[in-house]
N, C-alpha and C positions, 0 to 999 in steps of 0.2 A: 504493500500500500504506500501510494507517494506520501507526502509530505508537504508540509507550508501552506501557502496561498497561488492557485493559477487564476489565470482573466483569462476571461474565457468570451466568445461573442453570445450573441442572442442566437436560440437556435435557427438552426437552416432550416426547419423542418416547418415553420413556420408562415413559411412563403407559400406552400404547396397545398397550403388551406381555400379552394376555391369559394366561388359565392353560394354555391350549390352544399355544400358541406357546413360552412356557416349556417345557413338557415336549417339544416337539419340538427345540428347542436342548438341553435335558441327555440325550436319548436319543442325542447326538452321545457326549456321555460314556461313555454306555451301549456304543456300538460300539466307540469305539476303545478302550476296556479292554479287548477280547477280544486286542488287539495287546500291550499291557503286561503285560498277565496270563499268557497260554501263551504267547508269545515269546520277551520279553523278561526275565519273570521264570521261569515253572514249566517249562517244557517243551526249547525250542531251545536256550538259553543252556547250562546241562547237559550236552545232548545233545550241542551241536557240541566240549564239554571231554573227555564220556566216549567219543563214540563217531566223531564226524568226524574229531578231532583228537589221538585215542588215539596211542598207541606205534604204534602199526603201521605210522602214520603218515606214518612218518619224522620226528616231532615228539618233542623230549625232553620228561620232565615239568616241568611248570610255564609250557613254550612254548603251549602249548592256552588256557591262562587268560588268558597272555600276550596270543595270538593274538585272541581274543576281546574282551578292556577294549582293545586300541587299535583292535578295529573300531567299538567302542563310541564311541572316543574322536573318530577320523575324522568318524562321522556327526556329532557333536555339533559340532563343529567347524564345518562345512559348515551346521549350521544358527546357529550362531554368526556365521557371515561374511552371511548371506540375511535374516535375520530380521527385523531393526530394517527393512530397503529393503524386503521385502514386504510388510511390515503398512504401513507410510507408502505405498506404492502401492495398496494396498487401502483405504486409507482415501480417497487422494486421486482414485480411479478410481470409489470405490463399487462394486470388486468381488472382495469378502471371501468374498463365496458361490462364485464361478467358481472364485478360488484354490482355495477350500478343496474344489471336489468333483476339480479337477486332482490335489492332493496326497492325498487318499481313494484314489480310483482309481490312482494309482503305488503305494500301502502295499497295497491290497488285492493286484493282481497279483503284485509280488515276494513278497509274505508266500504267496501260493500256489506260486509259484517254487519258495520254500524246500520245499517236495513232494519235489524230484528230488535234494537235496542229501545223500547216503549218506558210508558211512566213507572217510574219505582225501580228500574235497573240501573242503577247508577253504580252497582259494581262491575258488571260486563261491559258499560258502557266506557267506566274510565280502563278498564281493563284495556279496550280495542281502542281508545283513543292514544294510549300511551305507547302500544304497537305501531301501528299508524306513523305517529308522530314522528316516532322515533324513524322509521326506514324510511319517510318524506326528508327530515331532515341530512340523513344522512345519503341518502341520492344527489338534493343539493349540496353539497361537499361534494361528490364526485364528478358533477356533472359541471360546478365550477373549476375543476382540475384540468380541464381540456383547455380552457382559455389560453393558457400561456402556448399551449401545441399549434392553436389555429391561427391566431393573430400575432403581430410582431408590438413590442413596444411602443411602437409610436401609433399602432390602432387600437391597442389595446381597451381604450377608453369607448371608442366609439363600437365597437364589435360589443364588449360588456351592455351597454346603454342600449345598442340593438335586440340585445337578449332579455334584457329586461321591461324592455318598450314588449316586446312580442308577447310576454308574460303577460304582460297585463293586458294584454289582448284574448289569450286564451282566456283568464281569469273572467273580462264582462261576457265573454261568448258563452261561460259555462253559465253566469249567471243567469243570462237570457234565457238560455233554457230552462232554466230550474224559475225565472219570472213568471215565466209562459206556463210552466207547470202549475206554480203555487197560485197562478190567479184563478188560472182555471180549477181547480180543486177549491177555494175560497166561494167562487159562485154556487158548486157542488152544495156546500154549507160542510164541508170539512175543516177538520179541524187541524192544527199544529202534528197532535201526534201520527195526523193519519197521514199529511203530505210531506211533512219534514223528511219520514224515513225514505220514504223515496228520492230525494233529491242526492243522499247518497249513494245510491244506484247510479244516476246519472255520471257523480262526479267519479266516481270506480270507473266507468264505460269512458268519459271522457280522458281521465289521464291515462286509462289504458290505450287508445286509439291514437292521442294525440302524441304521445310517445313513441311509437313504430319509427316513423322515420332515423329518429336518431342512432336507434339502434340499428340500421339498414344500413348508414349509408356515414356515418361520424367512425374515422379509424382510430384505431389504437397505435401512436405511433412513440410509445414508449420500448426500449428494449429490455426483455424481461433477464434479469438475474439472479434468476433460480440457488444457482449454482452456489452465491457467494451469502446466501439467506438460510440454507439450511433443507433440510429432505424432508421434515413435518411442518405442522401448524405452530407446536407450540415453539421449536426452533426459529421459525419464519417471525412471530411473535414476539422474541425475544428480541432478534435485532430491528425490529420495529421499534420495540421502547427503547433498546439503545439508540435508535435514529434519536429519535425525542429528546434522549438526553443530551446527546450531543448537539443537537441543536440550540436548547437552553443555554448549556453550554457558550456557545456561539454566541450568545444573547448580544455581548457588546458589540458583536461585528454586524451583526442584525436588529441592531440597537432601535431603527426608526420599524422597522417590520415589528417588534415586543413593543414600543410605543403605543404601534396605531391599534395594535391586538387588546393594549389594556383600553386605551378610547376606547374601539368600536365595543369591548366588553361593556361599558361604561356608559355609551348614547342608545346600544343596542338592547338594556335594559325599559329606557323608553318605548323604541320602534317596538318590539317584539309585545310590550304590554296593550299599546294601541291600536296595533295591528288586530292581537286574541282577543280584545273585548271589545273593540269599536260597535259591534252589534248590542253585546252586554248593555252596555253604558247607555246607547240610546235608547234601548227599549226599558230599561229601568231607570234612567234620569230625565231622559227626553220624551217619554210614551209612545214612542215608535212601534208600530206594528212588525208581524213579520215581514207583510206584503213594504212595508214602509223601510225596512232595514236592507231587504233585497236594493231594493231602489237606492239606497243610500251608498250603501257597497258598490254599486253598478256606476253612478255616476263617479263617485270617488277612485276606480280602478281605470276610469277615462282621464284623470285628471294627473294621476300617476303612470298613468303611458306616456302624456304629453311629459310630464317632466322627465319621465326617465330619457323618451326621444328628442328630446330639447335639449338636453344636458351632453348629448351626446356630438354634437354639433361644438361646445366649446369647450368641453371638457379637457381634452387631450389640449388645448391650446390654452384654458386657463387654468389648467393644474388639478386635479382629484382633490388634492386639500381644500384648497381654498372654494371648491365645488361642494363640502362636502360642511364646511364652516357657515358657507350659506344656508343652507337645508337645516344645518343644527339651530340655526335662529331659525326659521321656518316655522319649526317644530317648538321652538322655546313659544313662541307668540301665538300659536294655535291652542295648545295646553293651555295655559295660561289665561286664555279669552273664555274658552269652552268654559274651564271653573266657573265666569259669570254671566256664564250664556245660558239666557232662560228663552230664548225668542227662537221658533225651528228654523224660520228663513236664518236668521245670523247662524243657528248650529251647522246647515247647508256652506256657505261661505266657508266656516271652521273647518270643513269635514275636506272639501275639495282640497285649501291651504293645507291639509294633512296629506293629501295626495299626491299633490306638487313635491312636497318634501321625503315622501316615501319610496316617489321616484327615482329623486336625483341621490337621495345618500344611498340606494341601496346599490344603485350602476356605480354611481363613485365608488363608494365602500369595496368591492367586488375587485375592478379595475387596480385599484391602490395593493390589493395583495396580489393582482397578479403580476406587479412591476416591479414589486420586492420580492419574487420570485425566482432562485436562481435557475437554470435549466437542468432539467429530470430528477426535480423536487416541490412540481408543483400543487402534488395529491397531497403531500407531505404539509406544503405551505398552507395550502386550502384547509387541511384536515384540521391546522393551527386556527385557521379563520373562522371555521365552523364551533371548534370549540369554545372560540370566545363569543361567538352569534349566541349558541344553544345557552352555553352558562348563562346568559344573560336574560334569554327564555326563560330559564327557570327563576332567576334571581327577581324580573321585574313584575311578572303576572301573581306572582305568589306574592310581593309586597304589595302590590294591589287587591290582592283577595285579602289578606291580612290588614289594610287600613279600612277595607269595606268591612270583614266581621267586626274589627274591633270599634268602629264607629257606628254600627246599630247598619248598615246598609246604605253608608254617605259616600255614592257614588263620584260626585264632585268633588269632593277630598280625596279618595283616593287616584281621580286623573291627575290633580296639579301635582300630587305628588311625584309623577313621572317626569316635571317638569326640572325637575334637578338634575336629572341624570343627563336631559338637555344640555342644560348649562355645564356642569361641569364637565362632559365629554368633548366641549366645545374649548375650553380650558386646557385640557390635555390635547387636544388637537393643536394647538398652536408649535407646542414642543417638537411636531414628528417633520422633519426635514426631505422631501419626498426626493431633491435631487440624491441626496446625500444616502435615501435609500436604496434606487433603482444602480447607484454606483457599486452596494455592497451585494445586488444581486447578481452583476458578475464578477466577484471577488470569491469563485469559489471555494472552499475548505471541502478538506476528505471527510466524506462522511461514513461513521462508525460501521464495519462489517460491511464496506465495501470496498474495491481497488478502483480508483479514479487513476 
């Protein structure tokens, strides 16, 4: 095994990414928003508070929200412990594809699961939620690992903001349908339990369908080294978490990549809590129907395509950071209004401004690790990025369910409390130097249990 430090260019391999191939990697985006969107945000999360986990329940109130951000919290957790070891296995296996249609096909099936979850199953229900979650989350990790393969640094920016615009394109497409459902079922004279379950049918068939492509036609163009990882699992395993540690290790030479990882842990505590209860919130602070929460998500997933595709246009030219500094004010002045926002039209206004801003930090966000990414360590890098996303899953909705029990069910106390983690991730944002990063991602070091 060498020694020291080599420079090294941006891969070659990266040019060979046609436009054809691009759009089959962001149509991954495309499907799995149908999992974030009526899941996670508009449809289930809601339902398992109003109607799985009602009084009837034997659940007191505020135990349901409760019950809900720590199953949130569990999956994140679980993808927090997995992450960093599978993307360094996927990188060192060269097989990022495999993982990733493993973990598709686990979110697809339990996301159709959630079908048979009626009132009073709030055990089965958080049970398949925190499956779900979990292999949703961790596909995204894999499925941002290709980034640095298809795109070259200097697109980087706008290929990310492409993938995330298209997101959120599948995201209002899936809602339409599940619109078109639940209006229709509403004239029916049906009720929550009886059309809810079905819209996760829909979104199972949608991320299944909408997914195909990438697995057809997006290569694997890492080269797999078996050889220098070990003959089993738990071999293969072990110098995974040696990658890990040697990359901690490495912490000062990757000093602005450990930065942006503790920020994005830090503002991702907000995003991720607003994101899981934006339905929550307005149907018990706002009185938002379902029919009304669909509509609200649907507009706001329009409004976050425009950002993310807007952003993608001066990103690359005005810096991730300081793309990313904007959106965190964004998001600081939205929270913040919503606390005294009793009026629906101004909560409309608030709700888009949450869109605009969900858009551009999360293509920025995305972009910024794949540039501090050195080459054929980008599952590895990703798997870092994911674990500070998921941590922060679990950290921010669970303080949000915990300032809602502990306040009697003071929904508005518990959003401006997200407003902190705004501010201060905007605070540590300032610290993270992005030329000074993208210099030390080709300042390679040997990494642990392999020969460079």
């Amino acid at each position: 095994m060498s020694t020291g430090i080599e420079i090294v260019p941006d891969e070659p391999t990266v040019k060979t990414a046609g436009k054809g191939e691009i759009l089959s990697w962001a149509m991954y985006d495309f499907a799995n928003s149908a999992y974030t969107t009526v899941v996670a945000t508009t449809m289930f999360n809601p339902y398992f508070v109003k109607v799985v986990a009602a009084e009837g329940s034997g659940l007191q109130p505020g135990q349901g929200t409760l019950l809900l951000t720590t199953g949130i919290c569990i999956s994140s957790l679980l993808i927090v412990m997995t992450a960093p070891v599978i993307g360094t296995i996927g990188d060192a296996l060269a097989c990022k594809k495999k993982l990733l249609l493993i973990t598709t096909l686990l979110c697809v099936v339990t996301t159709a699961l959630l079908h048979q979850i009626g009132p009073g199953a709030y055990v089965a229900g958080i049970a398949l939620l925190i499956v779900s979650n979990f292999a949703f989350g961790t596909g995204e990790n894999l499925i941002a690992a290709f980034l640095p393969e298809l795109a070259s640094k200097e697109d980087m920016g706008k290929v990310s903001a492409f993938g995330w615009a298209i997101g959120y394109i599948g995201g209002l497409s899936t809602l339409a349908l599940c619109l078109w459902y639940v209006t229709g079922a509403l004239k029916q004279g049906l009720h929550a339990k009886d059309f809810v379950p079905v819209t996760m049918l829909i979104t199972a068939a949608f991320y299944a369908i909408g997914a195909l492509p990438t697995f057809l036609f997006v290569k694997e163009r890492a080269i797999a080294e078996k050889e220098s990882l070990g003959a089993n699992f738990a071999e293969i395993a072990s110098v995974g978490f040696k990658r890990i540690a040697q990359t901690v290790e490495q912490a000062r030479h990757y000093r602005d990549l450990f930065r942006f990882l503790i920020t994005l842990l830090v503002y991702s505590c907000g995003t991720a809590t607003v994101v899981g209860l934006a339905s929550v919130y307005a149907q018990q602070a706002m009185g938002f129907t379902e029919q009304d929460s669909v509509k609200l998500i649907f507009v706001v997933n329009v409004t976050a395509a425009l950002g993310a595709f807007g952003i993608g246009f001066v990103q690359d030219k005005l810096g991730s950071v300081r793309t990313l500094m904007i959106a965190l004010c964004m998001w600081s002045v939205a929270t913040t209004t919503a606390y005294f926002c009793t009026s629906v039209t101004v909560f409309w206004v608030i709700a888009n401004l949450i869109g605009l801003a969900m858009g551009a930090s999360g293509s920025a966000g995305r972009a910024l690790v794949g540039l501090f990414s050195p080459p054929g360590r980008s599952g590895e890098f990703f798997g870092l990025w994911g674990l500070a996303g998921k941590l922060a899953a679990a950290i921010g909705p669970l303080t949000f369910g915990l300032v809602t029990c502990v306040t009697g069910n003071n929904y508005r106390l518990a959003l401006l409390s997200t407003t902190i983690f705004f501010v201060v991730g905007l605070i540590l944002l300032v610290t993270v130097n992005e030329k000074r990063g993208r210099e030390a991602a080709i300042t390679v070091h040997p990494v642990a249990g392999l020969d460079v």
